[in-house]
MARGU-871650 format. One line per 3 residues: number of its first residue (from 0); their letters; for each residue y negated, x negated, z of N, C-alpha, C, CB. Coordinates in nm, 3 decimals. Glycine has a CB too. Example, Ala and Ser with C-alpha at 12.3 -4.5 7.8 and 13.67 -1.06 7.14 Angstrom:
# MARGU-871650
0> AS> 0.569,-1.319,0.780,0.450,-1.230,0.780,0.330,-1.320,0.780,0.447,-1.131,0.905  0.225,-1.285,0.708,0.106,-1.367,0.714,-0.003,-1.290,0.787,0.060,-1.408,0.572 $
# end
This chain:
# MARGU-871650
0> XXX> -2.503,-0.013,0.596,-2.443,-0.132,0.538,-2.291,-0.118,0.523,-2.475,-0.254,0.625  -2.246,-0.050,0.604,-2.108,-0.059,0.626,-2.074,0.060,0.478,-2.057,-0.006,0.816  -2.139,0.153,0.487,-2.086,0.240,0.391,-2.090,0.187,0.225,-2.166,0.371,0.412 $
3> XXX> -2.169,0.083,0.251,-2.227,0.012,0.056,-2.121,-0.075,0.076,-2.425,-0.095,0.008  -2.106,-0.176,0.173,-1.900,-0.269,0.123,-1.820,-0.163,0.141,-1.805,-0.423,0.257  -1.752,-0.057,0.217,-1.685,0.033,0.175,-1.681,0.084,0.006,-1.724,0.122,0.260 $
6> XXX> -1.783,0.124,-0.027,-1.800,0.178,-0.177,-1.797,0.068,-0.266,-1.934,0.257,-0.205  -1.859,-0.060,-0.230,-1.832,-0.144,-0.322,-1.717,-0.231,-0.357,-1.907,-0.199,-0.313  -1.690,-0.253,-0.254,-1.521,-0.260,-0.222,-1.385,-0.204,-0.337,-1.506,-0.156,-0.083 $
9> XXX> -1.454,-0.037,-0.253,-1.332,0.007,-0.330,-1.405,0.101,-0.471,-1.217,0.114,-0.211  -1.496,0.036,-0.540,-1.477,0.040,-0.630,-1.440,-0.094,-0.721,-1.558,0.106,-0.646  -1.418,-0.240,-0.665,-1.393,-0.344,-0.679,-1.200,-0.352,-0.717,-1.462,-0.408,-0.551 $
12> XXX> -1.178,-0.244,-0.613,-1.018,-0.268,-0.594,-0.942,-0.198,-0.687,-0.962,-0.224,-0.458  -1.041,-0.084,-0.723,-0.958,0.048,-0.825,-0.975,0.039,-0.965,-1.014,0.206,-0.799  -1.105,-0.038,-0.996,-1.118,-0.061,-1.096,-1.032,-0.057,-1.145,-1.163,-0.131,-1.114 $
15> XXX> -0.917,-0.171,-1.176,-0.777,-0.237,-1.273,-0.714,-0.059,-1.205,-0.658,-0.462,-1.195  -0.647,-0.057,-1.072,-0.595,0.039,-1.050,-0.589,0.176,-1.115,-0.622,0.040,-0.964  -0.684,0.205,-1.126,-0.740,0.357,-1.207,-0.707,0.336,-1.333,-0.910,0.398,-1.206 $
18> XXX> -0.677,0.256,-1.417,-0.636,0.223,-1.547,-0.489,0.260,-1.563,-0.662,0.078,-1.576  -0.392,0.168,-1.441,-0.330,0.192,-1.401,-0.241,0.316,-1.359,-0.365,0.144,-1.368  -0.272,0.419,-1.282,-0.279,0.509,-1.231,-0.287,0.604,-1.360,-0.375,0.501,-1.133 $
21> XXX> -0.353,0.616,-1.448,-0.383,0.677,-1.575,-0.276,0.712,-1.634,-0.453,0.604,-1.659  -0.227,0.574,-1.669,-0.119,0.534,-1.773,0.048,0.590,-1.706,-0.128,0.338,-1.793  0.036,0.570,-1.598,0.136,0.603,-1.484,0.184,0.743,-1.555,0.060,0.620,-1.308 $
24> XXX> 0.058,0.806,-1.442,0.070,0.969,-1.491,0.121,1.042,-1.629,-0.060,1.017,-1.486  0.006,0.953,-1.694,0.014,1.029,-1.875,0.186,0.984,-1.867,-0.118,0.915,-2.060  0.245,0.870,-1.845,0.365,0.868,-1.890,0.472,0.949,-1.822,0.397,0.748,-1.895 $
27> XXX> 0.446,1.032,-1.707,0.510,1.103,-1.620,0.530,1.207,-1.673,0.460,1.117,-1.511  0.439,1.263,-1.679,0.382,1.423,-1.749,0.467,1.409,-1.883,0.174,1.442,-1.790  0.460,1.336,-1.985,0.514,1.335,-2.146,0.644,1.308,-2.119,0.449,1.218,-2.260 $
30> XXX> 0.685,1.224,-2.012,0.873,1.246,-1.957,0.869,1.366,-1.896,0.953,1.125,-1.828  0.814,1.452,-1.847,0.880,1.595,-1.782,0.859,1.657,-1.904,0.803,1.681,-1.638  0.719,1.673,-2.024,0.749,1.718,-2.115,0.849,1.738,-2.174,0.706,1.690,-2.156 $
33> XXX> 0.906,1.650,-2.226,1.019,1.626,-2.300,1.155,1.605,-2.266,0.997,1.543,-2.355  1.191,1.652,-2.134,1.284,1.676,-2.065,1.400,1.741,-2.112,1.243,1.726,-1.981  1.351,1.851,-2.179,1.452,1.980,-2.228,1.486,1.950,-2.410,1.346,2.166,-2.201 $
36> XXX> 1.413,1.844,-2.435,1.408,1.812,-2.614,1.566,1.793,-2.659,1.308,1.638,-2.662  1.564,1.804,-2.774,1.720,1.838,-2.816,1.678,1.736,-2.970,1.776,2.064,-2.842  1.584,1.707,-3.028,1.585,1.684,-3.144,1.619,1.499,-3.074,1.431,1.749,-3.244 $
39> XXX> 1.611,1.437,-3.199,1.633,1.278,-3.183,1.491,1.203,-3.109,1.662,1.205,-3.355  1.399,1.272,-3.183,1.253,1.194,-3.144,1.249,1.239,-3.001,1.098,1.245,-3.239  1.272,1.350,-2.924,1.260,1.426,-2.842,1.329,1.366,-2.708,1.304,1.545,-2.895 $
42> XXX> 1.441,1.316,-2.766,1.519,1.251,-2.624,1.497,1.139,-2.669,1.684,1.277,-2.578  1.456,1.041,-2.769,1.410,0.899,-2.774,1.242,0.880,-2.664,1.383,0.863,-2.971  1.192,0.981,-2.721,1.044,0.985,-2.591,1.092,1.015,-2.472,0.913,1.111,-2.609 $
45> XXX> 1.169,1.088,-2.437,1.246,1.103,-2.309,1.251,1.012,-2.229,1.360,1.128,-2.322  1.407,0.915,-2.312,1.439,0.792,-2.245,1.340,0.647,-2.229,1.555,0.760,-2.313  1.242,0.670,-2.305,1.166,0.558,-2.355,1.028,0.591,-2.248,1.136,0.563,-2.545 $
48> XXX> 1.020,0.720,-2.218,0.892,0.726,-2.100,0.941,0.722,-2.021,0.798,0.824,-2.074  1.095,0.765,-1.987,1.138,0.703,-1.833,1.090,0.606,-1.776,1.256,0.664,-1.818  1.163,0.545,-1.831,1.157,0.356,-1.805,1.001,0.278,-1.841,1.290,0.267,-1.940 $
51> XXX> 0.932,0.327,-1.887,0.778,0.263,-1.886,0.727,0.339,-1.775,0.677,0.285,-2.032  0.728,0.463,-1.788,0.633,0.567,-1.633,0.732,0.469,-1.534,0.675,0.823,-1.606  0.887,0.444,-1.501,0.879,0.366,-1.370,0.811,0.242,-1.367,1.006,0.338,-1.321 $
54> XXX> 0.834,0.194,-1.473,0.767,0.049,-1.453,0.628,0.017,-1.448,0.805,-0.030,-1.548  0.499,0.166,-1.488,0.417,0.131,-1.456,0.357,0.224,-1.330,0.359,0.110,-1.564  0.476,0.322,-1.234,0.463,0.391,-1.120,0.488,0.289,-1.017,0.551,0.509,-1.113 $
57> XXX> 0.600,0.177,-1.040,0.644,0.082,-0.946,0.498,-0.032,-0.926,0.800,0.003,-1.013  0.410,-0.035,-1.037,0.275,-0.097,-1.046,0.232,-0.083,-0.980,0.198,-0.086,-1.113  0.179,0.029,-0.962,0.104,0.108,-0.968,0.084,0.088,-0.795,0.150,0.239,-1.047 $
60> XXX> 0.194,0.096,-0.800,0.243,0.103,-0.585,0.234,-0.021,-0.585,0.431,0.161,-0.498  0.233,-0.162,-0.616,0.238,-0.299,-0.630,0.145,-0.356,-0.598,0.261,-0.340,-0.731  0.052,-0.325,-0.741,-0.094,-0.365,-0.722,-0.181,-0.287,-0.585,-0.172,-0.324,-0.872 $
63> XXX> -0.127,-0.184,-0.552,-0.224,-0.097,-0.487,-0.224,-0.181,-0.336,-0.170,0.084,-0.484  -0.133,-0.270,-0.343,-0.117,-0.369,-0.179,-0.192,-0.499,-0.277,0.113,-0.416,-0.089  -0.146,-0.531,-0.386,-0.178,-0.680,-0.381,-0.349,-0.692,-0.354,-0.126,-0.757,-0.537 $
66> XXX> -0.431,-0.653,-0.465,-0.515,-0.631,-0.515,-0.636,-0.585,-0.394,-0.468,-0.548,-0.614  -0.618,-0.524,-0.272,-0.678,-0.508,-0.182,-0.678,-0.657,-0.122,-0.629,-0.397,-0.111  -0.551,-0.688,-0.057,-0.508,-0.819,-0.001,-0.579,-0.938,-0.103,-0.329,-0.826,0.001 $
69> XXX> -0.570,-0.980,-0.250,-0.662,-1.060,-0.325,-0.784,-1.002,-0.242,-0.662,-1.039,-0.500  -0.854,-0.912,-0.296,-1.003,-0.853,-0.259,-1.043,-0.941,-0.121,-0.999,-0.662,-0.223  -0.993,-0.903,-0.018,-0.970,-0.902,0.114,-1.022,-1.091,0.104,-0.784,-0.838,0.169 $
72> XXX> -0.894,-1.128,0.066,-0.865,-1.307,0.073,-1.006,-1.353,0.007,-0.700,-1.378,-0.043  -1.042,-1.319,-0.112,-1.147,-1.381,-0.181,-1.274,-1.339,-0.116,-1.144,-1.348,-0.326  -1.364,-1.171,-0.076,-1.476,-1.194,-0.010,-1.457,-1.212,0.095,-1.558,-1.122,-0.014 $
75> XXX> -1.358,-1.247,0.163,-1.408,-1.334,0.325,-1.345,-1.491,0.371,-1.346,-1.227,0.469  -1.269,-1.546,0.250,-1.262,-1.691,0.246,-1.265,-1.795,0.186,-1.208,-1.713,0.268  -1.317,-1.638,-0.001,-1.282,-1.780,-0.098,-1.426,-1.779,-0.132,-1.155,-1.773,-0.252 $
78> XXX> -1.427,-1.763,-0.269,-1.571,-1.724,-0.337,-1.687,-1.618,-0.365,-1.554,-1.737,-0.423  -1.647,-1.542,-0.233,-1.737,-1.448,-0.218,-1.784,-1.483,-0.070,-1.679,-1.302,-0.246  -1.685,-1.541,0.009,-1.742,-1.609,0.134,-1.855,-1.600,0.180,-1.738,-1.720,0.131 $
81> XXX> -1.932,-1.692,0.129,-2.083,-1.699,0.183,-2.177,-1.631,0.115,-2.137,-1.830,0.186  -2.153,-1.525,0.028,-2.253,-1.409,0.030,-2.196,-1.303,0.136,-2.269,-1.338,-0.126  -2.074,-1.276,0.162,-2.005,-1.201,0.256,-2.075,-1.209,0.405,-1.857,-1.252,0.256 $
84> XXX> -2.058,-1.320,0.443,-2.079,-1.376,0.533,-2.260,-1.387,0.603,-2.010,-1.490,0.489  -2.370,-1.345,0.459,-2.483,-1.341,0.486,-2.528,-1.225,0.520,-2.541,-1.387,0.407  -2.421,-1.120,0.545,-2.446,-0.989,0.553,-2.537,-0.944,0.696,-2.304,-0.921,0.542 $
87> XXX> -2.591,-0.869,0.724,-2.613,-0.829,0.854,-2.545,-0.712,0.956,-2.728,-0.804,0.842  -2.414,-0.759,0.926,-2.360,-0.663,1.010,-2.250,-0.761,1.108,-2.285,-0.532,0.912  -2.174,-0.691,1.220,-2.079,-0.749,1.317,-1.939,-0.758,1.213,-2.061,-0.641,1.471 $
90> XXX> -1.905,-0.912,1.276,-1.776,-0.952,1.208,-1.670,-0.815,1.262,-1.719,-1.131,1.266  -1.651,-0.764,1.361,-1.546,-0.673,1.353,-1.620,-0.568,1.336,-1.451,-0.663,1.459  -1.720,-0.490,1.291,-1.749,-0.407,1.192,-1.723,-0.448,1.021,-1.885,-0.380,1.223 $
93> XXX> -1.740,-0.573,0.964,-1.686,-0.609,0.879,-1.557,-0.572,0.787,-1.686,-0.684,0.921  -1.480,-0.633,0.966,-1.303,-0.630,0.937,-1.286,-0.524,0.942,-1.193,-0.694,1.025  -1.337,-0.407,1.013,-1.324,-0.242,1.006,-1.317,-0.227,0.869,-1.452,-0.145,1.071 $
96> XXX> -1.478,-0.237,0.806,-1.474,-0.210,0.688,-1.372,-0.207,0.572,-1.545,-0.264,0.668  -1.335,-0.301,0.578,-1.278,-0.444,0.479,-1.131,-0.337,0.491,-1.273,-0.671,0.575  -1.067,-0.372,0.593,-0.888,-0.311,0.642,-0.885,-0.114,0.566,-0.871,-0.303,0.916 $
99> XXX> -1.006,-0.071,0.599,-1.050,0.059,0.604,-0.981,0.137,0.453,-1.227,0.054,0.615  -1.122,0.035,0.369,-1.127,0.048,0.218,-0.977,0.015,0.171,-1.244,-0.061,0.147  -0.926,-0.101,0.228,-0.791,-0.118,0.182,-0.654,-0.049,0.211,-0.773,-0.223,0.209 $
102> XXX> -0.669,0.057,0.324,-0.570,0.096,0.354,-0.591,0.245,0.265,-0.548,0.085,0.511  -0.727,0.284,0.225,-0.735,0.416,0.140,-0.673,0.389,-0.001,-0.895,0.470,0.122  -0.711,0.273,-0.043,-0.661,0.189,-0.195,-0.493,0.202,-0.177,-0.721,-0.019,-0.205 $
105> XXX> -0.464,0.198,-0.085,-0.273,0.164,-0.061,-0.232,0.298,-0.044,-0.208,0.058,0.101  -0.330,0.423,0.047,-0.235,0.521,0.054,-0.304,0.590,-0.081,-0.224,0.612,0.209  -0.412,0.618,-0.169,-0.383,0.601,-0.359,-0.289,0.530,-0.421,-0.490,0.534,-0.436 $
108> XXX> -0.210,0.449,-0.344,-0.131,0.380,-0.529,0.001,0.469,-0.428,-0.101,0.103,-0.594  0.022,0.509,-0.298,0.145,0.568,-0.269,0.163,0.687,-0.326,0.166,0.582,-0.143  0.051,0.752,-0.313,0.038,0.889,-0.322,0.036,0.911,-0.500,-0.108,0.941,-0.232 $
111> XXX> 0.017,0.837,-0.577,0.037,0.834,-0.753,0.180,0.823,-0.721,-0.042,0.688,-0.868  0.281,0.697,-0.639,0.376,0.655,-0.715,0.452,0.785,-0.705,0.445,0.521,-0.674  0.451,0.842,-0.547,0.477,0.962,-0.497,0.536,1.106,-0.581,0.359,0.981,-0.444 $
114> XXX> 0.402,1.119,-0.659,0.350,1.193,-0.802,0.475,1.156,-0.910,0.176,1.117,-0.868  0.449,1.052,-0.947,0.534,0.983,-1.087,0.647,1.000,-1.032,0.513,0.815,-1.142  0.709,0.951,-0.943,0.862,0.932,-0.907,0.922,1.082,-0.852,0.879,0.804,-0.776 $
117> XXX> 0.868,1.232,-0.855,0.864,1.348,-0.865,0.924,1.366,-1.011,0.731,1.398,-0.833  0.823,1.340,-1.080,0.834,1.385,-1.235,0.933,1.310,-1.303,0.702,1.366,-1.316  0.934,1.160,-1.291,1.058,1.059,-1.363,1.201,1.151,-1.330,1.070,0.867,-1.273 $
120> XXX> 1.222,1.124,-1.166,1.314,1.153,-1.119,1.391,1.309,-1.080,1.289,1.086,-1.042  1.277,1.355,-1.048,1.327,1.487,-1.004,1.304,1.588,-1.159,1.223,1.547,-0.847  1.222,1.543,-1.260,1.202,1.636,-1.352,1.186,1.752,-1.358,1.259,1.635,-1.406 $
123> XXX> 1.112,1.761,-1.259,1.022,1.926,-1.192,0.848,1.856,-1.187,1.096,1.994,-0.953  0.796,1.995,-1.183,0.649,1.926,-1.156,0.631,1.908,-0.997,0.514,2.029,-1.219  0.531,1.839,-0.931,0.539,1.824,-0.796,0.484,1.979,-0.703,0.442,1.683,-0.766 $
126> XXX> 0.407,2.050,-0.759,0.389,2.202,-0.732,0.542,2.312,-0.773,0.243,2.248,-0.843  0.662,2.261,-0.828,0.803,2.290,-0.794,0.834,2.220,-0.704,0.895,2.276,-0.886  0.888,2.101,-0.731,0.906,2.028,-0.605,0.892,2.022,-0.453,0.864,1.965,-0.623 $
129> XXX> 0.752,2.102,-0.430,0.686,2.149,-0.298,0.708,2.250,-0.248,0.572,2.157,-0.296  0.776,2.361,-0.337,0.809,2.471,-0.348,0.958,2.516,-0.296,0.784,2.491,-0.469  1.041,2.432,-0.389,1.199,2.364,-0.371,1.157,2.331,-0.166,1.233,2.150,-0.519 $
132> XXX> 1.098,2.225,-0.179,1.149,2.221,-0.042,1.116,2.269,0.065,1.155,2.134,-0.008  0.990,2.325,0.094,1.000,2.468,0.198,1.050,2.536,0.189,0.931,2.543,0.225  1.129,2.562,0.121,1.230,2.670,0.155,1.358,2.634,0.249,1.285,2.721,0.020 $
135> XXX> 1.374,2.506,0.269,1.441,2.468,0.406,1.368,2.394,0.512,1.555,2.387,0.382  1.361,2.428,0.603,1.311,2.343,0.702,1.348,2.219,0.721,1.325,2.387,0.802  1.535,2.223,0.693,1.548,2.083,0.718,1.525,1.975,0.618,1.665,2.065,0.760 $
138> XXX> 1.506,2.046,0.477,1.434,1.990,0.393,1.266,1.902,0.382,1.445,2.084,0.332  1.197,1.962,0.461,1.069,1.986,0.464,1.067,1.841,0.617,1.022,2.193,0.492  1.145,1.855,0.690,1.133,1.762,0.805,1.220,1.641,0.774,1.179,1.832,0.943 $
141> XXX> 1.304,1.614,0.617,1.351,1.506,0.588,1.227,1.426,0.479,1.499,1.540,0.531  1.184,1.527,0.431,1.098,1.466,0.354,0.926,1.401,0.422,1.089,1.577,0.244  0.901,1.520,0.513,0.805,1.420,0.578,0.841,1.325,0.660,0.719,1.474,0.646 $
144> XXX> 0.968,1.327,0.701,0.967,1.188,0.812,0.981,1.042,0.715,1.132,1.198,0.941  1.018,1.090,0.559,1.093,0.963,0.504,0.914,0.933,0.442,1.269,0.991,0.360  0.829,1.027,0.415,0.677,0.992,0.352,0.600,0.939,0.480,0.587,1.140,0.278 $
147> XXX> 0.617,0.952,0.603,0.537,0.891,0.697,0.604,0.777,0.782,0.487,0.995,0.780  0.731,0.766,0.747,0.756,0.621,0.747,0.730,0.502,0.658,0.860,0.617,0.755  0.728,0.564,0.504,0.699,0.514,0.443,0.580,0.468,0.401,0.742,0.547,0.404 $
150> XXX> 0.474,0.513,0.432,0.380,0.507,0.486,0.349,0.433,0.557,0.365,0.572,0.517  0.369,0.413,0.706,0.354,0.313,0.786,0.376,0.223,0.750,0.396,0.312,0.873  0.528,0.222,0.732,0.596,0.034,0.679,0.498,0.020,0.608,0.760,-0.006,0.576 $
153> XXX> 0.452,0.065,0.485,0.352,-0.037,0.387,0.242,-0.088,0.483,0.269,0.051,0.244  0.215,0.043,0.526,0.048,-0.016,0.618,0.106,-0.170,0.690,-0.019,0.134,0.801  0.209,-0.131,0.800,0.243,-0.267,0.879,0.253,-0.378,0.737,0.419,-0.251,0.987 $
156> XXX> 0.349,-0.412,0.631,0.329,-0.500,0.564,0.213,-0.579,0.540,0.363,-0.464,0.489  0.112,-0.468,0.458,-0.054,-0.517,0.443,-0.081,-0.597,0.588,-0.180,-0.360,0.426  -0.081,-0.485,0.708,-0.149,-0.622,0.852,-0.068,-0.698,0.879,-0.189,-0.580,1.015 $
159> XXX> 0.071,-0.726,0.808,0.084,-0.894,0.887,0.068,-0.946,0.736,0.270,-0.957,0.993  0.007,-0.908,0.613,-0.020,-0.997,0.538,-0.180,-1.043,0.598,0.000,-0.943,0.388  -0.242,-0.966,0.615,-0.398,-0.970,0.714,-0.415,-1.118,0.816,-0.395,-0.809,0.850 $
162> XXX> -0.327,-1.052,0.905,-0.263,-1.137,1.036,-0.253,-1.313,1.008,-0.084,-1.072,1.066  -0.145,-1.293,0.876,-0.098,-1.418,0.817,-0.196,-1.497,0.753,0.003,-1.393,0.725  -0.289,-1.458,0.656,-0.413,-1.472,0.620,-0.524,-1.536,0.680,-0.443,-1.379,0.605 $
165> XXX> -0.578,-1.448,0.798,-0.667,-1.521,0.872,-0.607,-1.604,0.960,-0.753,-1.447,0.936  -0.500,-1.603,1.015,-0.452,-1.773,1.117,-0.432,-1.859,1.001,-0.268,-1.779,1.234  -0.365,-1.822,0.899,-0.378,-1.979,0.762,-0.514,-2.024,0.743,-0.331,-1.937,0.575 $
168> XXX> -0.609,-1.895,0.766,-0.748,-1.984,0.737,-0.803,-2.021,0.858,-0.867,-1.907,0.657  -0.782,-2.051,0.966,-0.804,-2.133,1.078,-0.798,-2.260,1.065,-0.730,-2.109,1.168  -0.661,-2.346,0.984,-0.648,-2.456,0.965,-0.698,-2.464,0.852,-0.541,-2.500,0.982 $
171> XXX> -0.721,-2.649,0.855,-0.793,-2.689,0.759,-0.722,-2.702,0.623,-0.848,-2.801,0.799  -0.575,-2.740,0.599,-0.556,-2.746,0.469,-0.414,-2.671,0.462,-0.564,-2.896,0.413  -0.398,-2.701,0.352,-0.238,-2.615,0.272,-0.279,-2.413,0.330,-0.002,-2.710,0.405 $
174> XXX> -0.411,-2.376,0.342,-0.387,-2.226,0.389,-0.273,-2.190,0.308,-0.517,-2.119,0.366  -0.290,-2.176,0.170,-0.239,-2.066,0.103,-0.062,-2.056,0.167,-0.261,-2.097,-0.078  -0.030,-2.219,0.160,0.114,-2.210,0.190,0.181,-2.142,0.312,0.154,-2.332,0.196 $
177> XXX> 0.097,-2.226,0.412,0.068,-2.185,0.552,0.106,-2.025,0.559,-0.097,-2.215,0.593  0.000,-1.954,0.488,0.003,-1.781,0.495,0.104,-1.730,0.416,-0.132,-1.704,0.440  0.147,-1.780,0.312,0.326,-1.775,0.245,0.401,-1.708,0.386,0.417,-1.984,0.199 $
180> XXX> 0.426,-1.865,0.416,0.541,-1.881,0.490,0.551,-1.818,0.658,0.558,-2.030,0.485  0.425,-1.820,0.680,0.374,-1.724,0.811,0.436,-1.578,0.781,0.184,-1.711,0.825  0.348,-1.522,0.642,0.378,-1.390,0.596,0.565,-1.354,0.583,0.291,-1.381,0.439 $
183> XXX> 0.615,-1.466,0.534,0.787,-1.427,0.538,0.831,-1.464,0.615,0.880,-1.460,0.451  0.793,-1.523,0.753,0.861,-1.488,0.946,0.836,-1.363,0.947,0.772,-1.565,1.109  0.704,-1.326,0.987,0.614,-1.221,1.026,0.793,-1.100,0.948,0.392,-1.227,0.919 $
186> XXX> 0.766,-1.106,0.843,0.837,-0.992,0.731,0.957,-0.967,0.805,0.878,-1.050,0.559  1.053,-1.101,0.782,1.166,-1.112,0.826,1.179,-1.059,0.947,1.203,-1.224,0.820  1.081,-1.101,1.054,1.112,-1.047,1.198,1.069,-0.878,1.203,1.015,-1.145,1.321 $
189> XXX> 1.003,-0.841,1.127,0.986,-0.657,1.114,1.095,-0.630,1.031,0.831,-0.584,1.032  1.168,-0.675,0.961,1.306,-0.671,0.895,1.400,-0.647,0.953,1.343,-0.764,0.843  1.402,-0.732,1.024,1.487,-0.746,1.124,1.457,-0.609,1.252,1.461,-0.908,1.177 $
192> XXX> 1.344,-0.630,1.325,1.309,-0.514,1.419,1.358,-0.380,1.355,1.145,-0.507,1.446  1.312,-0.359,1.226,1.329,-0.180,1.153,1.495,-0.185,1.176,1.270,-0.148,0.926  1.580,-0.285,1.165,1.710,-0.276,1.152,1.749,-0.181,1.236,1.773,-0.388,1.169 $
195> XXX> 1.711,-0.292,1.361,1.782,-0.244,1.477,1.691,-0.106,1.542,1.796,-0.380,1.589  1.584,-0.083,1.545,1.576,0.057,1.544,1.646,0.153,1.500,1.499,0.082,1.505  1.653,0.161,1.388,1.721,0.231,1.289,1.865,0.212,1.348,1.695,0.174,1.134 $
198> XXX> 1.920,0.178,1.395,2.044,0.133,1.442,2.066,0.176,1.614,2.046,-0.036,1.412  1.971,0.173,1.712,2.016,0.228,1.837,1.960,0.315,1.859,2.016,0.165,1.937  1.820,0.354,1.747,1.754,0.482,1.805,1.754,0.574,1.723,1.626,0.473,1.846 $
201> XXX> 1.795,0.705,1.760,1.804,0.800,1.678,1.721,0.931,1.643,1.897,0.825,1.703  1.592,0.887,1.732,1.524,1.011,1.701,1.390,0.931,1.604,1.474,1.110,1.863  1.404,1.057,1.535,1.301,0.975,1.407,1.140,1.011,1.460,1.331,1.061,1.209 $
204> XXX> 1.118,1.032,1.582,0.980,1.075,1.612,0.950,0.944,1.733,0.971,1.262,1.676  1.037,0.898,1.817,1.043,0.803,1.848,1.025,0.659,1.732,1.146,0.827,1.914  1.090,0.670,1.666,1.090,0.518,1.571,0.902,0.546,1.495,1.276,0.520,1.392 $
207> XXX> 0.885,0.656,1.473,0.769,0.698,1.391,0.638,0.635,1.474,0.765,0.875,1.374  0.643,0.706,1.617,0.490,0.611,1.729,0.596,0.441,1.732,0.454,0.721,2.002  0.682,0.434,1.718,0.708,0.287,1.738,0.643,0.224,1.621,0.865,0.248,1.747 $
210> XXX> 0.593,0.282,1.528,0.576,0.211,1.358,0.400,0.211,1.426,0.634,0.353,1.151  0.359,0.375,1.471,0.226,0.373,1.487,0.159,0.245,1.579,0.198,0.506,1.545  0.226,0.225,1.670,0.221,0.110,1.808,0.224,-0.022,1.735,0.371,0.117,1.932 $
213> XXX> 0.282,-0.017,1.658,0.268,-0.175,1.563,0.136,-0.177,1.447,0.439,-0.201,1.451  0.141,-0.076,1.402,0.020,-0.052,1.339,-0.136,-0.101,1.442,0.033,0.118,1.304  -0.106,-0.056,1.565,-0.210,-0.039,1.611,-0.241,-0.204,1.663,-0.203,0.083,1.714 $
216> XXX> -0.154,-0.248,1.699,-0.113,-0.402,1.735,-0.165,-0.478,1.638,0.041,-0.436,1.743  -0.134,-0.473,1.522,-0.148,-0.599,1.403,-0.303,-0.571,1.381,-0.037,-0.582,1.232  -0.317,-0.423,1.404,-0.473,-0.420,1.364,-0.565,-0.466,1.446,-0.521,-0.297,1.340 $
219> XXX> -0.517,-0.469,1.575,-0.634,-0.541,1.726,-0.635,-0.639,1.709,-0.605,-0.541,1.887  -0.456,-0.701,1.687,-0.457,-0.891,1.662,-0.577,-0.925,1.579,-0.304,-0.964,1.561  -0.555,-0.881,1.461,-0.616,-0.923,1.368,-0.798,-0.949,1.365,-0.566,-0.834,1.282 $
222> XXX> -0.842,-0.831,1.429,-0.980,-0.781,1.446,-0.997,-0.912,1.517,-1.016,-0.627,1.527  -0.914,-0.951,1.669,-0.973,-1.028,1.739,-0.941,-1.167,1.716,-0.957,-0.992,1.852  -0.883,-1.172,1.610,-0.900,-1.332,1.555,-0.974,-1.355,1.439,-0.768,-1.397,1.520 $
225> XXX> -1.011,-1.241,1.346,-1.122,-1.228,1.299,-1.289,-1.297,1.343,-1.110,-1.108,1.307  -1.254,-1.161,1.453,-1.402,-1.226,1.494,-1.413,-1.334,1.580,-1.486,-1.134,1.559  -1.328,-1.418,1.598,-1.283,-1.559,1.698,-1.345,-1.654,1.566,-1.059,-1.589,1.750 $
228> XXX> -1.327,-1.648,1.433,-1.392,-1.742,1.360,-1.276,-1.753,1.273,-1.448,-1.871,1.433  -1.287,-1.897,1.196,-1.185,-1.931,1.070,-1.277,-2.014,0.990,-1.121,-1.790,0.974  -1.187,-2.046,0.898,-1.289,-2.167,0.810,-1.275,-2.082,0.645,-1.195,-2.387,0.809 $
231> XX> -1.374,-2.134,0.564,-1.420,-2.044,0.441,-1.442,-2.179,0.365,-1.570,-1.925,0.459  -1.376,-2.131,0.224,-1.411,-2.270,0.150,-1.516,-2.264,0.045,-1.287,-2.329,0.078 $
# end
């Protein structure tokens, strides 16, 4: 059971995404193409796929949080509710599920924007790019610490949008607002926390299990107010 909402899930979530993701690329690839062009048409496609490949790479990474989080909100409180809910499996096997599918959907739209913002920006292909930077170590240990922070932070974002979500649907009315305004404390106060990390602590392997330890936190909270109950409309 668990493996058919996994698959159905995330083929629910990628759908729009993969369209997405498409368009991204193709426009990435035809800006590194045309990188070196000298004629008029040549640097008009240039400048003109810049700026659409970011704007549909910045999507791309956008939707890849919203669109799980919709998913998420609608089969377990809105109108998928009570077919959700008739399932035969454990509510925190559920929320496993559910968080699972969505956190693979988020590290896909990172790992495209990842891709695109290689090619926009660096105007190498990402097999140069990979190349370029092993060849320094300290290269190679700036770039993974800044992709697995980056990384995390999104993940933490998604669970206190999670977090925020199911305590709004505990009470009986105004959820949506409720989970707004929950969701921008929640933000603000990890806003605030990354600051001051970033600010008295200086080893980036320390701040890195500090991101994992919160990860691991929002995801227990969550599970166990999950399966504590909530109201479904």
């Amino acid at each position: 059971m668990i493996k058919k909402i996994i698959k159905y899930d995330f083929k629910k979530i990628n759908k729009l995404l993969f369209i997405i993701y498409l368009i991204s690329l193709t426009l990435s690839i035809i800006n590194l193409f045309f990188k070196y062009g000298t004629s008029d048409i040549s640097v008009a496609t240039f400048l003109l796929t810049t700026d659409f490949a970011f704007i549909f790479a910045f999507s791309s990474l956008f939707f890849s949080f919203i669109i799980p989080f919709t998913r998420f909100r609608t089969s377990i409180f809105k109108d998928e509710a009570y077919l959700t809910h008739t399932l035969p499996i454990d509510k925190g096997k559920l929320y496993d599920a559910k968080i699972l599918v969505s956190i693979i959907s988020i590290l896909i739209g990172m790992l495209l924007f990842g891709i695109c913002f290689v090619y926009i920006f660096s105007h190498t292909s990402v097999t140069e790019f990979i190349k370029g930077t092993i060849k320094f170590e300290e290269n190679i240990n700036i770039v993974l610490t800044f992709c697995i922070n980056f990384i995390l932070q999104g993940i933490i974002i998604f669970l206190l949008a999670i977090n925020s979500l199911i305590i709004a649907n505990k009470c009986n009315k105004n959820r949506d607002l409720i989970c707004f305004f929950l969701f921008f404390i929640l933000f603000f106060g990890f806003y605030l926390l990354n600051n001051l990390l970033n600010l008295f602590i200086n080893s980036a392997t320390i701040i890195i299990l500090i991101y994992i330890l919160i990860n691991a936190i929002l995801y227990t909270t969550g599970r166990i107010m999950f399966k504590r109950g909530f109201n479904i409309e």
